[in-house]
C-alpha positions in Angstrom: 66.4 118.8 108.6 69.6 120.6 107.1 71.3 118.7 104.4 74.0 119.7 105.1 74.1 119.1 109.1 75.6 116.3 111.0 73.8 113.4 111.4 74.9 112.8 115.2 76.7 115.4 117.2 80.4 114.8 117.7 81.3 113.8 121.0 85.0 115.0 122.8 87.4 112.2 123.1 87.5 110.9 125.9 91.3 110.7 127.1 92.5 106.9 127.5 92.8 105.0 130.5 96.7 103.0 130.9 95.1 99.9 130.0 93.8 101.3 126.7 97.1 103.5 126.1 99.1 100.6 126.5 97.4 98.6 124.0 97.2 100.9 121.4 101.3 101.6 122.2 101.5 97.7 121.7 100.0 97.2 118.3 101.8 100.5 117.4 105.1 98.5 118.1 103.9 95.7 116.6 103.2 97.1 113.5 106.8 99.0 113.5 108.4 96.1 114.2 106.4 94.0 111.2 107.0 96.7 108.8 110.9 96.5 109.6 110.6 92.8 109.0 108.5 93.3 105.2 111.2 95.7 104.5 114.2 93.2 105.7 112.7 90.0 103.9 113.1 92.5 100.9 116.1 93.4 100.8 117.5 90.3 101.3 115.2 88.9 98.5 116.8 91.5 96.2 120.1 90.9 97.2 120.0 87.2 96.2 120.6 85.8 99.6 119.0 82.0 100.0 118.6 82.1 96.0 119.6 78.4 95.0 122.9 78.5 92.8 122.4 78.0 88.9 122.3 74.1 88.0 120.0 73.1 91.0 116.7 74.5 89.8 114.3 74.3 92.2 111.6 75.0 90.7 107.9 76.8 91.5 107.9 75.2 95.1 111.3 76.5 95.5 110.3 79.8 94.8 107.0 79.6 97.3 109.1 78.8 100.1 112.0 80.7 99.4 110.2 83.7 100.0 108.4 82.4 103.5 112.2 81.2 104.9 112.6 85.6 103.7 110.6 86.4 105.3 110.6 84.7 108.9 114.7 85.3 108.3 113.0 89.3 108.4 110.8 89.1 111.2 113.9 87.5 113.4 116.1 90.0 112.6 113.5 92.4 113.3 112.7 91.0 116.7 116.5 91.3 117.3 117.0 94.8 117.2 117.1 94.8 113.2 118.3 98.1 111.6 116.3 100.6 113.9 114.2 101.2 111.0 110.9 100.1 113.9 111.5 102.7 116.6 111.8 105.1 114.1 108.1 104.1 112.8 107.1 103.5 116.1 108.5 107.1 117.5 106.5 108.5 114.1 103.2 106.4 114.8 103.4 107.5 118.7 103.8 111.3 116.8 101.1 111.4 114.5 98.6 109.9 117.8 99.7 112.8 119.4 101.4 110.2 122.3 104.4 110.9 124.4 107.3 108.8 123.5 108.9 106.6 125.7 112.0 108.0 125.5 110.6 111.3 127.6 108.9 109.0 129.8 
């Protein structure tokens, strides 16, 4: 045996059925749209909002859940349309799979 050859041959891809092609375009929007809501929670955690006024002190619990209500307040918004940022990932995600995208459909 070669070294260097392949230890099974590679086999074609077989093209997907509708019920497969639908899945994968599922989790693809699913992950758009959960990447959207990481980079919403964000940028409302930087921009203060939901951070307790000075004098209350919440303390280390305060800070735990602050950053869960962040990030729920990110997936909603998300969900809701958000800032488009998810069709944009999802349009590049259907791209890079070599997919047609919805819009030509």
């Amino acid at each position: 045996m070669n070294p260097l050859s392949p230890i099974a041959t590679p086999q074609p891809a077989r093209p997907a059925d509708d019920a497969t092609d639908a899945a994968r375009r599922a989790a693809m929007r699913e992950a758009a749209v959960e990447f959207e809501a990481v980079f919403i929670a964000q940028m409302l955690e930087h921009s203060g909002v939901g951070r307790a006024p000075e004098g209350f002190g919440g303390g280390a619990g305060e800070d735990a859940f602050r950053s869960h209500l962040l990030g729920e307040q990110g997936r909603i918004m998300a969900r809701s349309g958000g800032l488009g940022l998810a069709q944009e990932v999802y349009e590049a995600l259907l791209k890079r799979e070599g997919l047609s995208s919805e819009k030509a459909r």
